[in-house]
C-alpha atoms as one frame of an Amber mdcrd trajectory, in Angstrom:
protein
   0.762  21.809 -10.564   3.986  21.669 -12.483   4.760  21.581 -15.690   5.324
  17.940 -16.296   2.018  17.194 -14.191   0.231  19.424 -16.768   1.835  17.324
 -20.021   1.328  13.836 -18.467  -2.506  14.839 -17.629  -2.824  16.047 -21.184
  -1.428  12.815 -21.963  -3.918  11.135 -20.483  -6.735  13.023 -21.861  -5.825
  12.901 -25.506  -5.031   9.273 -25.378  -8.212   8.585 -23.404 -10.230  10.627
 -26.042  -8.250   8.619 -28.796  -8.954   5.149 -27.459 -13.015   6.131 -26.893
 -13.126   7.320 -30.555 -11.169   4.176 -32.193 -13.982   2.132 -29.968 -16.397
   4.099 -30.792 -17.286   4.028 -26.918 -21.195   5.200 -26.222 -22.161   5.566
 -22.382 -20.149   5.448 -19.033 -19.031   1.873 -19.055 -17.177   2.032 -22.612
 -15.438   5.198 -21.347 -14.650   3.807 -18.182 -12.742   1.502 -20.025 -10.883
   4.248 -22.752 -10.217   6.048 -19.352  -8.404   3.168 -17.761  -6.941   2.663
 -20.653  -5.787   6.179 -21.339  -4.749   7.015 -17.670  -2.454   3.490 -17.750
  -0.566   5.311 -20.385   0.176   8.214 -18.916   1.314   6.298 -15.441   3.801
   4.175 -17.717   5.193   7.169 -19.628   5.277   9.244 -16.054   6.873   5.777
 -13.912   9.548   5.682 -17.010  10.324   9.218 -16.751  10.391   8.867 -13.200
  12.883   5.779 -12.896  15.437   7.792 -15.842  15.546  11.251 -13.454  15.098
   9.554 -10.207  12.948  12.593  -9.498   9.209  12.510  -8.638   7.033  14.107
 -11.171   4.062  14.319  -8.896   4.701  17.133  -6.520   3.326  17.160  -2.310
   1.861  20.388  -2.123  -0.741  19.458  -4.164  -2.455  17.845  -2.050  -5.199
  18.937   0.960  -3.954  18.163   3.953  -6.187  15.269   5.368  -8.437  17.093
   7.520 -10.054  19.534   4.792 -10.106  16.453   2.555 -12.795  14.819   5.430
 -14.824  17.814   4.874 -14.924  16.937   1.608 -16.293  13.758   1.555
């Protein structure tokens, strides 16, 4: 994972965590919501940073190839 995958996924966290404490979310629907919430953040912030480099912060080796992923399931 590189280093800017690392900061937007903190991103996400913190603001996720944020938005379920200024809620005051209890149980898995109210966080599902602070998650979407905090995870839409984190895209905009990475598609902005994205569109100003016009490099791809979300690297391809970091995914399983298709096969193993199967397996998975």
């Amino acid at each position: 994972m590189s280093e800017a995958e690392l900061i937007f996924t903190a991103l996400a966290e913190l603001s996720t965590r944020h938005i379920a404490e200024s809620m005051q979310a209890r149980g898995m629907p109210e966080n599902k919501v602070a998650g979407k919430s905090g995870g839409n953040i984190a895209r905009k912030a990475r598609l902005e940073l994205e569109e100003k480099t016009g490099k791809k912060v979300v690297a391809a080796d970091n995914y399983l190839p298709p096969k193993i992923m199967k397996k998975l399931k």
